[in-house]
C-alpha positions as a Markdown table, in Angstrom:
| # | Residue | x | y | z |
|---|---|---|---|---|
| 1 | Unk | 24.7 | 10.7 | 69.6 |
| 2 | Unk | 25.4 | 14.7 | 70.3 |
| 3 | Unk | 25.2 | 16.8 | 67.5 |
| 4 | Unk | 28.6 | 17.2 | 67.2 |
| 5 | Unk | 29.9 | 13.6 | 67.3 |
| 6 | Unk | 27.4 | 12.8 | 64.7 |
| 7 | Unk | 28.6 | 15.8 | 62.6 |
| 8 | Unk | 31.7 | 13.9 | 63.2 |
| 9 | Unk | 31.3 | 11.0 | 62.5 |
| 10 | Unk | 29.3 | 11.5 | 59.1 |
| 11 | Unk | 32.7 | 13.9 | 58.0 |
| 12 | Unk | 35.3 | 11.2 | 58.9 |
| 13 | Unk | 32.8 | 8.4 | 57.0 |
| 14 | Unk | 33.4 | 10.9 | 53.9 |
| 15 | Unk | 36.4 | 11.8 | 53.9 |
| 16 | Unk | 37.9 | 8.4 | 54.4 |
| 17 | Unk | 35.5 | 7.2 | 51.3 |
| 18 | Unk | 37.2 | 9.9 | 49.5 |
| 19 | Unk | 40.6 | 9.0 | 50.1 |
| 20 | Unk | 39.9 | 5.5 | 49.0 |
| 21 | Unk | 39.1 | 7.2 | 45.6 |
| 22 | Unk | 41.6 | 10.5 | 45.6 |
| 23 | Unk | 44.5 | 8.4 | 44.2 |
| 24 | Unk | 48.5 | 8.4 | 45.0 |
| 25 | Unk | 49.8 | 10.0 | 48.1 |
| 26 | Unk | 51.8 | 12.7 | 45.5 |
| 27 | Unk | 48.1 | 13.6 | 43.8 |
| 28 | Unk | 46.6 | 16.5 | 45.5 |
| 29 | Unk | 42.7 | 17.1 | 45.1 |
| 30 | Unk | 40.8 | 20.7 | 46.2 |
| 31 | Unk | 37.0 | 20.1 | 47.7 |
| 32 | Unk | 34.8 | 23.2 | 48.1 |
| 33 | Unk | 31.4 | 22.9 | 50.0 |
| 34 | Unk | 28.4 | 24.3 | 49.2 |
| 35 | Unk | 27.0 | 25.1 | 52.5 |
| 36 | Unk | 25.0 | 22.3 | 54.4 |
| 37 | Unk | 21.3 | 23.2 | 54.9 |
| 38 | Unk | 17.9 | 21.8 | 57.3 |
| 39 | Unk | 16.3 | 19.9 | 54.6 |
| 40 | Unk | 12.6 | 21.1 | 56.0 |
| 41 | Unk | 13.2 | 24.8 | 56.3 |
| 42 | Unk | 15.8 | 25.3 | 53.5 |
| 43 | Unk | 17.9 | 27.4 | 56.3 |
| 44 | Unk | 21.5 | 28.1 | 57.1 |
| 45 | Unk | 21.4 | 27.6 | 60.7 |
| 46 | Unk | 24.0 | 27.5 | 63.9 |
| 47 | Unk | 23.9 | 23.6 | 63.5 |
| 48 | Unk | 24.3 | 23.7 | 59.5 |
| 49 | Unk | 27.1 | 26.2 | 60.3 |
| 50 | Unk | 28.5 | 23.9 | 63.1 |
| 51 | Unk | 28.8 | 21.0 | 60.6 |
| 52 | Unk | 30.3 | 23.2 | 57.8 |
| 53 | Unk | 33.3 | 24.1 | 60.2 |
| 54 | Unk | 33.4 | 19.9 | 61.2 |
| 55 | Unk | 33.4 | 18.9 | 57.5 |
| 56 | Unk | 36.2 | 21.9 | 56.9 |
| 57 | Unk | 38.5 | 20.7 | 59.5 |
| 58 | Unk | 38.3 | 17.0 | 58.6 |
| 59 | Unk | 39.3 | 17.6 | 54.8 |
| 60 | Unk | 42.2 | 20.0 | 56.2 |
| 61 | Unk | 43.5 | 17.1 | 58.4 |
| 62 | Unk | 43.7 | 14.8 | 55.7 |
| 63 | Unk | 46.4 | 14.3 | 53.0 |
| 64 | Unk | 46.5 | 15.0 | 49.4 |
| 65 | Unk | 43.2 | 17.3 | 50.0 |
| 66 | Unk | 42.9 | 21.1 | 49.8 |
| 67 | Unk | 39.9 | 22.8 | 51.4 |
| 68 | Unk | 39.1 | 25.7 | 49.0 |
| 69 | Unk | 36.3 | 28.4 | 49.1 |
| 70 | Unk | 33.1 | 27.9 | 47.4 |
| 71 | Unk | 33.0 | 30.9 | 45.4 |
| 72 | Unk | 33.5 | 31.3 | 41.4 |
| 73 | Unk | 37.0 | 30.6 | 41.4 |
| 74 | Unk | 36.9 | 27.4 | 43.7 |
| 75 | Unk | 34.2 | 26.4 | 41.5 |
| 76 | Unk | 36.6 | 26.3 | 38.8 |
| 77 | Unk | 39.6 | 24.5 | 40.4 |
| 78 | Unk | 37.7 | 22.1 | 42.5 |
| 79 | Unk | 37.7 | 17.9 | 41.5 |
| 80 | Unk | 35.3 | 17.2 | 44.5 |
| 81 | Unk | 32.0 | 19.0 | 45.8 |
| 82 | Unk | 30.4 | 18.6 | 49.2 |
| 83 | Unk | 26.3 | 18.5 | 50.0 |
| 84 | Unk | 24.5 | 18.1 | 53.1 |
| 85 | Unk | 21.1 | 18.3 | 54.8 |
| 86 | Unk | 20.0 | 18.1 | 58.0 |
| 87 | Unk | 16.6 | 16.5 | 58.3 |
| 88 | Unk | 14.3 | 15.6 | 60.7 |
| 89 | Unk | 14.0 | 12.2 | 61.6 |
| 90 | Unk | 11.8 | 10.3 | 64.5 |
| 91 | Unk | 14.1 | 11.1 | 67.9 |
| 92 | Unk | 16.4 | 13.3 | 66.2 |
| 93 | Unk | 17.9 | 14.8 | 63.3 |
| 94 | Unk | 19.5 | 12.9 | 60.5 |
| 95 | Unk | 22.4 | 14.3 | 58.9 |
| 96 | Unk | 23.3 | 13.3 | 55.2 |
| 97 | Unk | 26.5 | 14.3 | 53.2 |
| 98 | Unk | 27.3 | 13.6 | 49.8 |
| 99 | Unk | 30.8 | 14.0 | 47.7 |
| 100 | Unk | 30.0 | 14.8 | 44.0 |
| 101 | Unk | 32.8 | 14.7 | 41.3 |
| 102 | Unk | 32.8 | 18.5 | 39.9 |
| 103 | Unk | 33.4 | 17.2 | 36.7 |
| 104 | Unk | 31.3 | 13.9 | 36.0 |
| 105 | Unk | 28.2 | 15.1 | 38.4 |
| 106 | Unk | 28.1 | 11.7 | 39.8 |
| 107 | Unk | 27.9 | 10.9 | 43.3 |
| 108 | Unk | 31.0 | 8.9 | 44.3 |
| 109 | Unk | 30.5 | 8.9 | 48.4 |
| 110 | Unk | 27.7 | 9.2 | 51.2 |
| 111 | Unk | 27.6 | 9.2 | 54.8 |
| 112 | Unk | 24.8 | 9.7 | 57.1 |
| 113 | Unk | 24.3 | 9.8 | 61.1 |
| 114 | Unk | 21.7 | 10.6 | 63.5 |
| 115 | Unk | 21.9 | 13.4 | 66.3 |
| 116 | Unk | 19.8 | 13.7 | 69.3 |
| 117 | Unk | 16.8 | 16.5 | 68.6 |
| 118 | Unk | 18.0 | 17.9 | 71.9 |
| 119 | Unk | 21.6 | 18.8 | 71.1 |
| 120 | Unk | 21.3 | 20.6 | 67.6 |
| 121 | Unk | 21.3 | 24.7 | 68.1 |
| 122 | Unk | 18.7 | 25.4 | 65.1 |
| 123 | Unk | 18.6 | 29.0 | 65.2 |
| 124 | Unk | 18.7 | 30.6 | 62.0 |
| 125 | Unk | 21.8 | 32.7 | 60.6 |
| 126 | Unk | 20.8 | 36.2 | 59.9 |
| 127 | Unk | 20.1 | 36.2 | 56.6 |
| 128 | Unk | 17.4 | 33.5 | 57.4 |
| 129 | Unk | 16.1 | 35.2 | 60.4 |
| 130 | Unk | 15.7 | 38.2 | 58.8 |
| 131 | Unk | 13.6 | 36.8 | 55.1 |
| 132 | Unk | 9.9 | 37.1 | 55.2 |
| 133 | Unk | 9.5 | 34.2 | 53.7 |
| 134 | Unk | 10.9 | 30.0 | 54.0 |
| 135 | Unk | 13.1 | 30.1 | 51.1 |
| 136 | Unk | 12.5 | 26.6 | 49.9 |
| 137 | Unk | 11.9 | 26.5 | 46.2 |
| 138 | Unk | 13.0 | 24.3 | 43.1 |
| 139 | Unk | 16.8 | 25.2 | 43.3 |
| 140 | Unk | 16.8 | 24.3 | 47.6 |
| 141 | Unk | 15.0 | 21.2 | 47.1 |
| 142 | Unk | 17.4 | 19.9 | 44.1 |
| 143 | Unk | 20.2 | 20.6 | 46.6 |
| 144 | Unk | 18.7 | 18.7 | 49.1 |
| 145 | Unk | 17.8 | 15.9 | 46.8 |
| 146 | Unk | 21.6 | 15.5 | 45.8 |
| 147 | Unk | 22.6 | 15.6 | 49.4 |
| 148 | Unk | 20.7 | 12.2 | 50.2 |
| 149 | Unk | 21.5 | 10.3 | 46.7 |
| 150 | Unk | 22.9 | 7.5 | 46.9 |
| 151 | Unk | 27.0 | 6.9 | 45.4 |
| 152 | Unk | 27.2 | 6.1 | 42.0 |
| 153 | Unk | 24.5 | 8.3 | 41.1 |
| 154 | Unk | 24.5 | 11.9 | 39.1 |
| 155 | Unk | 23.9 | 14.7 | 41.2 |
| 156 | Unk | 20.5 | 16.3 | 40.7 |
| 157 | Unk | 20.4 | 17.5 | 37.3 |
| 158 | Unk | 18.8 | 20.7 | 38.4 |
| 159 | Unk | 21.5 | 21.2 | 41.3 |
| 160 | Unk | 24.4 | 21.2 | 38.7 |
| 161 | Unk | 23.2 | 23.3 | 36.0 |
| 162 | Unk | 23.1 | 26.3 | 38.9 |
| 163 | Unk | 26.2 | 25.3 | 40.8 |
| 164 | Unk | 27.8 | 28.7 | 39.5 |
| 165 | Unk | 25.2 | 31.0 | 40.4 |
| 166 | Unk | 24.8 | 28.9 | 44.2 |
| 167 | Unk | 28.5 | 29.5 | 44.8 |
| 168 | Unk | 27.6 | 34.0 | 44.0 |
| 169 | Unk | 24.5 | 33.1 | 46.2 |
| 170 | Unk | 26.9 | 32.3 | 48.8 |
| 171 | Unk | 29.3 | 35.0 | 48.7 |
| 172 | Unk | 26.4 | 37.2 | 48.2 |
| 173 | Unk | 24.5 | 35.8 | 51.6 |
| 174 | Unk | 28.1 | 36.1 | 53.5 |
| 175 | Unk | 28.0 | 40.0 | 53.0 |
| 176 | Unk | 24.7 | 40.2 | 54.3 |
| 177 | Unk | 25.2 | 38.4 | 57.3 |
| 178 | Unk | 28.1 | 40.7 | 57.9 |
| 179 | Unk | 26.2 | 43.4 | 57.4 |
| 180 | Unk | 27.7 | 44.4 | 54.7 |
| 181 | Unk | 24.3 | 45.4 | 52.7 |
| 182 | Unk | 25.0 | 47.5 | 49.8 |
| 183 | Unk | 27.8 | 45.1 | 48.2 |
| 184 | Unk | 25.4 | 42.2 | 48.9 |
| 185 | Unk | 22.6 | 44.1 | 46.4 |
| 186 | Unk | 25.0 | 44.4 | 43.8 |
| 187 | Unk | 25.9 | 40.9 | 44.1 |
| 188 | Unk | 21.9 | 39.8 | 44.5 |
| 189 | Unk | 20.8 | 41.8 | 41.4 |
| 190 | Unk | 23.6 | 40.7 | 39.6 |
| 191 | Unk | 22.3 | 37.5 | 39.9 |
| 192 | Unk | 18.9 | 38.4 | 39.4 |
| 193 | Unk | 19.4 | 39.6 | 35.9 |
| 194 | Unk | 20.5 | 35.8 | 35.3 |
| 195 | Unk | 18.4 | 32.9 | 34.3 |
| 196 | Unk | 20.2 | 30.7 | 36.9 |
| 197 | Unk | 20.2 | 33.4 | 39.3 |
| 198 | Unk | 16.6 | 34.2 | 39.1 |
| 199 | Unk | 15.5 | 31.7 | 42.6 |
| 200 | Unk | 13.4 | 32.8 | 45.9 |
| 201 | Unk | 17.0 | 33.0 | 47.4 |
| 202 | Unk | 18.3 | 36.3 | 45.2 |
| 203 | Unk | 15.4 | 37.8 | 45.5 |
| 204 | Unk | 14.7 | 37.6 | 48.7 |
| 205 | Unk | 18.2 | 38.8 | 49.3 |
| 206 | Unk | 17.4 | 41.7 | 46.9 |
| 207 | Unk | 14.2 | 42.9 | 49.4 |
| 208 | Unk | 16.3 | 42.3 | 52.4 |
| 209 | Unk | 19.1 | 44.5 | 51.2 |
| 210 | Unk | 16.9 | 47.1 | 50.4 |
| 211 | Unk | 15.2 | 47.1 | 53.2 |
| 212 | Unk | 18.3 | 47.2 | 55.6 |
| 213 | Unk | 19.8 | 50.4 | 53.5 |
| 214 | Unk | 16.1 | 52.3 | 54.2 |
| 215 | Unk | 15.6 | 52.2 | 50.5 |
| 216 | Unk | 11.3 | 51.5 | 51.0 |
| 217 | Unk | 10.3 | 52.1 | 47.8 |
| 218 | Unk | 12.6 | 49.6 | 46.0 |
| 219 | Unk | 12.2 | 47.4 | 48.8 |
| 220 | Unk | 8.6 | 47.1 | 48.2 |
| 221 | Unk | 9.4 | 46.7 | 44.3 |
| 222 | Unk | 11.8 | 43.7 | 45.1 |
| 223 | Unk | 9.0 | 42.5 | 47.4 |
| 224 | Unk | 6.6 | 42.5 | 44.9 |
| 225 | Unk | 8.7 | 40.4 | 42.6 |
| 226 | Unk | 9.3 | 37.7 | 45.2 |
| 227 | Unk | 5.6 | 37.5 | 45.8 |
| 228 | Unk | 5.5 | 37.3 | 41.7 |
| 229 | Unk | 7.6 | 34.1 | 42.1 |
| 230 | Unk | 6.3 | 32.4 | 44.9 |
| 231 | Unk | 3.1 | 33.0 | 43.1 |
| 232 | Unk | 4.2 | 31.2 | 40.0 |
| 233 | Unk | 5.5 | 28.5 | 41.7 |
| 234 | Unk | 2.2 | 27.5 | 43.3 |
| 235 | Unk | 3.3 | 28.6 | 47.1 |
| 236 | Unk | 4.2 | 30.9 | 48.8 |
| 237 | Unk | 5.0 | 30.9 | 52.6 |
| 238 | Unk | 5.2 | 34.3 | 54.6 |
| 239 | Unk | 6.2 | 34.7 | 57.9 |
| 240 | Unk | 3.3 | 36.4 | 59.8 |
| 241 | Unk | 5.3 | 36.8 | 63.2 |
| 242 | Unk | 1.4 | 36.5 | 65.6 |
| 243 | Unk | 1.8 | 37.3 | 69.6 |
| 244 | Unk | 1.1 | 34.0 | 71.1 |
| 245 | Unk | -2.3 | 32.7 | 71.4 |
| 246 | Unk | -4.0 | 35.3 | 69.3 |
| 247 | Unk | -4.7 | 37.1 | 66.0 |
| 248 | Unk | -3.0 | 40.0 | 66.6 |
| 249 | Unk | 0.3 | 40.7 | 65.2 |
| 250 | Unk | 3.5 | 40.9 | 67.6 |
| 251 | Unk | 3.4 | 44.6 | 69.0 |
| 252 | Unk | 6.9 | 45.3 | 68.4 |
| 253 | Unk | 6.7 | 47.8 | 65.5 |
| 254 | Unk | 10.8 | 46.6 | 64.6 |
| 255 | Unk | 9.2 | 43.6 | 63.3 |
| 256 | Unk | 6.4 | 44.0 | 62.3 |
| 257 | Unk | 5.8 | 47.4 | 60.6 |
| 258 | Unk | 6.5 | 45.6 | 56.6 |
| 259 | Unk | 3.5 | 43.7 | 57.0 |
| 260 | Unk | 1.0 | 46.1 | 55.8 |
| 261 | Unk | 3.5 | 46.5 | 52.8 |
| 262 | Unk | 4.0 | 42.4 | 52.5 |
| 263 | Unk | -0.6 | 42.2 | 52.6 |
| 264 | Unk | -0.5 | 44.7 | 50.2 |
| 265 | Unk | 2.5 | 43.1 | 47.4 |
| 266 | Unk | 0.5 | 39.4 | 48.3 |
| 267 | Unk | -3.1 | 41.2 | 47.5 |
| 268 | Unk | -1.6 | 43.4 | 44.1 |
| 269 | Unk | 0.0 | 40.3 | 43.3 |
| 270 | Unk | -2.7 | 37.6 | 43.7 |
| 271 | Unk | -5.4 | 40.0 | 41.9 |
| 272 | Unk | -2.7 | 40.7 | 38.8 |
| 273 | Unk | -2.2 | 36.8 | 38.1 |
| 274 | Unk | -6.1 | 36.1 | 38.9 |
| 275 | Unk | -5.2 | 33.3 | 40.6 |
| 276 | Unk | -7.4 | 31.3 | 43.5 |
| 277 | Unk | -5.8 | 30.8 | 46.5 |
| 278 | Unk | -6.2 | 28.2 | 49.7 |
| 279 | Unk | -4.5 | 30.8 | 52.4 |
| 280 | Unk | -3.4 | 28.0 | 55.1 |
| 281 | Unk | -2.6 | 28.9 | 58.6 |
| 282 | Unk | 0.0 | 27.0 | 60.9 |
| 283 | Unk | 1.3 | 27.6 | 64.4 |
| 284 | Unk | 4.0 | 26.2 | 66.3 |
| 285 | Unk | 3.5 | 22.9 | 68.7 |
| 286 | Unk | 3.1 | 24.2 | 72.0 |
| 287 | Unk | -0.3 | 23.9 | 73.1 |
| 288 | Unk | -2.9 | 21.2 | 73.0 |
| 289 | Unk | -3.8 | 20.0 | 69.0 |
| 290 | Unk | -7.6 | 21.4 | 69.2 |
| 291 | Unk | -6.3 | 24.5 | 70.3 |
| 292 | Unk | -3.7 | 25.0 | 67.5 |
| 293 | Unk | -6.1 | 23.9 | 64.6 |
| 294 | Unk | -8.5 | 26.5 | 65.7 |
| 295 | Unk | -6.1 | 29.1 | 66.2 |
| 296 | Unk | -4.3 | 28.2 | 63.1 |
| 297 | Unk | -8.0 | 28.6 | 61.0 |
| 298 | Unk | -8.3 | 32.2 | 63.0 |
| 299 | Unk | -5.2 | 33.8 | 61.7 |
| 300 | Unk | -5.8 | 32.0 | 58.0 |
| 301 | Unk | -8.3 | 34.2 | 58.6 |
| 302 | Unk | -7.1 | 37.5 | 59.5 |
| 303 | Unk | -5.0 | 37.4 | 56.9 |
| 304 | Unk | -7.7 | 36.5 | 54.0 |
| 305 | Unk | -9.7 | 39.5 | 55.9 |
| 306 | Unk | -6.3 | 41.9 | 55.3 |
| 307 | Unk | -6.0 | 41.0 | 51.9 |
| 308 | Unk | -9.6 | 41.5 | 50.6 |
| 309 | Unk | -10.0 | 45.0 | 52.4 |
| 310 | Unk | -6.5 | 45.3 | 49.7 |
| 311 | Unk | -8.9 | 44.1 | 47.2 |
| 312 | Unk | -12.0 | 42.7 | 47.3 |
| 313 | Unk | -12.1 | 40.4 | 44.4 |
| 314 | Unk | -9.7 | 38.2 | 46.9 |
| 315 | Unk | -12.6 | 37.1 | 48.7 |
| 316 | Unk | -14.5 | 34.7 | 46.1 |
| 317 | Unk | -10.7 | 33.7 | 45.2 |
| 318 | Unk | -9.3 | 32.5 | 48.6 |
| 319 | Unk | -10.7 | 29.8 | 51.1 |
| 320 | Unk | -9.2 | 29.0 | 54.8 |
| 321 | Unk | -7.1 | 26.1 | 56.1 |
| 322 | Unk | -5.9 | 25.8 | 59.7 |
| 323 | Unk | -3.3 | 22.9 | 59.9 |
| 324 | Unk | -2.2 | 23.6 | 63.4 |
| 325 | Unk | 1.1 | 22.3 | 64.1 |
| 326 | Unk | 1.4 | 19.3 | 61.8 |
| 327 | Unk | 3.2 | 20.9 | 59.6 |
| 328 | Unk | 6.0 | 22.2 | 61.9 |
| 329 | Unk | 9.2 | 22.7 | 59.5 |
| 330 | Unk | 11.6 | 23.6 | 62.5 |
| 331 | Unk | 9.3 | 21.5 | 65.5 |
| 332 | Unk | 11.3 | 23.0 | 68.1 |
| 333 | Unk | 8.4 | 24.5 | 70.1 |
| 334 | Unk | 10.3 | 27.5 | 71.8 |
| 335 | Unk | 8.1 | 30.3 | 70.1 |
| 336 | Unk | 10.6 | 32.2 | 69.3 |
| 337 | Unk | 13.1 | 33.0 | 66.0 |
| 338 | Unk | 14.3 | 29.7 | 65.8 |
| 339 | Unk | 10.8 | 28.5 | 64.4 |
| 340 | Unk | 9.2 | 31.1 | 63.0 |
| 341 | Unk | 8.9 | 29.0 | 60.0 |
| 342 | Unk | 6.4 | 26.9 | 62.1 |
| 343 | Unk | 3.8 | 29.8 | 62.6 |
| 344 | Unk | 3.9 | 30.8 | 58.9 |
| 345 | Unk | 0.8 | 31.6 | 56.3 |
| 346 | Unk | 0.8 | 29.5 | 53.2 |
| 347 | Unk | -0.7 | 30.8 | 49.9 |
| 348 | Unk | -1.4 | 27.9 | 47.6 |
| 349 | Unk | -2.5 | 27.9 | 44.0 |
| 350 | Unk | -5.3 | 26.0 | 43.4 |
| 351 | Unk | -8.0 | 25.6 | 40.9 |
| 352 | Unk | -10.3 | 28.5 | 40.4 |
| 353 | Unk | -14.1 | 26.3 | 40.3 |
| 354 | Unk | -16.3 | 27.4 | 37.6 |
């Protein structure tokens, strides 16, 4: 199917499962969503966004349900929660919603449909486009896990104990795509200061406000600290935007004049924690396989180069991957914004050898 009768389809599935379950026709029941997301990338993206307005509509045709906001106070009025993902799946994309009752955690519907590959617009929302890094992490993968478990089953455990600080995250994310920066900070490192708060998400939005306000110094700071995090978490994957074909970075200074500042937070970082590092190139899937894998093991390269001239202790710590394309997150092969996740440099903890 199009993406948008398979966005359809999958909200009508759910929304009549839900009124099988809502009760009487006096009995009125509010439903919030928590934005859908591409299960690979962790992004808001024009399809995610496209779904969000289908799911919407559907719940505010129906009877005895009101569509609320997903923000602190709908949090606290809603009976019913809706999850999705859109993941990749062979010829397409599969999209998968769940219903989760706010107050039990338990999963009391599912739907699921498959969209062409061709007919999904996958560009990235500007928050997205704009992060140095794919924002995946424990919190997005415990969103995405919820949004494919099965009814009758609790919500992902994880997922619900930071349902309050996702619904800030996304009032938060909603000023900064408006460009509306300087409220967004507040609202990030509000969040930040909280143990539920404290995900690749906030902080991330914490750089990118900065950085959007001209405010370098801090910006570096709040850099720093997502670098910190990644780190912790075993990965870390930066958006190296390469001109195509080579090991040069893009020339346009508007995007790439950070990454001096990004090499040196990665190098500071990596050197405080002593960690060892695999530092694993990937480019997008145009081009033949050979091609890719070599170029991918160059610019692995030129990056562990950057970082030891930072400091030189990096060199006996890091080693060199090129994985080419076969770990596309986006797939789309247009070289462009849309999957700039796909020509990203991993940085993976591993096991410093005696």
């Amino acid at each position: 199917m199009s993406f948008d009768q398979a966005a359809t389809n999958a909200a009508n599935a759910l929304v009549e499962q839900l009124q099988g379950i809502a009760g009487g026709a006096s009995d009125r029941h509010a439903v919030i969503l928590d934005p859908t997301l591409d299960a690979e990338s962790g992004q808001q993206t024009s399809a995610t966004q496209q779904l969000d307005r289908i799911i919407g509509n559907r719940v505010m045709q129906a009877r005895q349900l009101d569509w609320i906001p997903f923000d602190a106070g709908g949090l606290a009025r809603a009976r019913f929660l809706v999850v999705g993902s859109l993941a990749r799946a062979p010829g397409g994309h599969r999209i998968n919603l769940a219903l989760v009752n706010v107050q039990s955690g338990i999963v009391v519907a599912q739907s699921s449909a498959l969209a062409r590959l061709d007919t999904a617009d996958m560009k990235p929302l500007n928050y997205y486009r704009d992060s140095p890094v794919v924002v995946n992490d424990d919190s997005i993968e415990a969103y995405i896990r919820t949004s494919t478990a099965s009814t009758g089953q609790k919500a992902d455990a994880s997922y619900l104990s930071r349902i309050g600080a996702a619904a800030t995250i996304n009032e938060a994310t909603k000023l900064y795509n408006a460009g509306r920066y300087r409220e967004a900070l507040a609202e990030y490192r509000r969040l930040a200061a909280t143990p539920t708060g404290y995900q690749i998400r906030v902080l991330n939005g914490v750089y990118l406000s900065n950085a959007r306000l001209g405010r370098s110094s801090d910006a570096e700071d709040a850099f720093g600290k997502l670098v910190a995090y990644g780190l912790a978490q075993r990965s870390l994957s930066v958006k190296f935007l390469f001109s195509p074909g080579s090991t040069d970075f893009w020339s346009d200074s508007r995007l790439t004049s950070a990454y001096g500042m990004w090499l040196r937070q990665i190098a500071r970082q990596a050197s405080n924690s002593e960690v060892c590092m695999d530092i694993v190139g990937h480019t997008s899937r145009t081009g033949p396989e050979e091609v890719n894998d070599n170029l991918s093991s160059r610019r692995a390269s030129f990056i562990k180069n950057k970082l030891t001239i930072e400091s030189g202790e990096l060199g006996a710590r890091t080693r060199t991957v090129g994985m080419g394309s076969r770990q596309n997150l986006v797939g789309s092969g247009t070289d462009d914004v849309v999957d700039a996740p796909d020509r990203r440099v991993d940085f993976t903890i591993v096991d410093c050898k005696s």
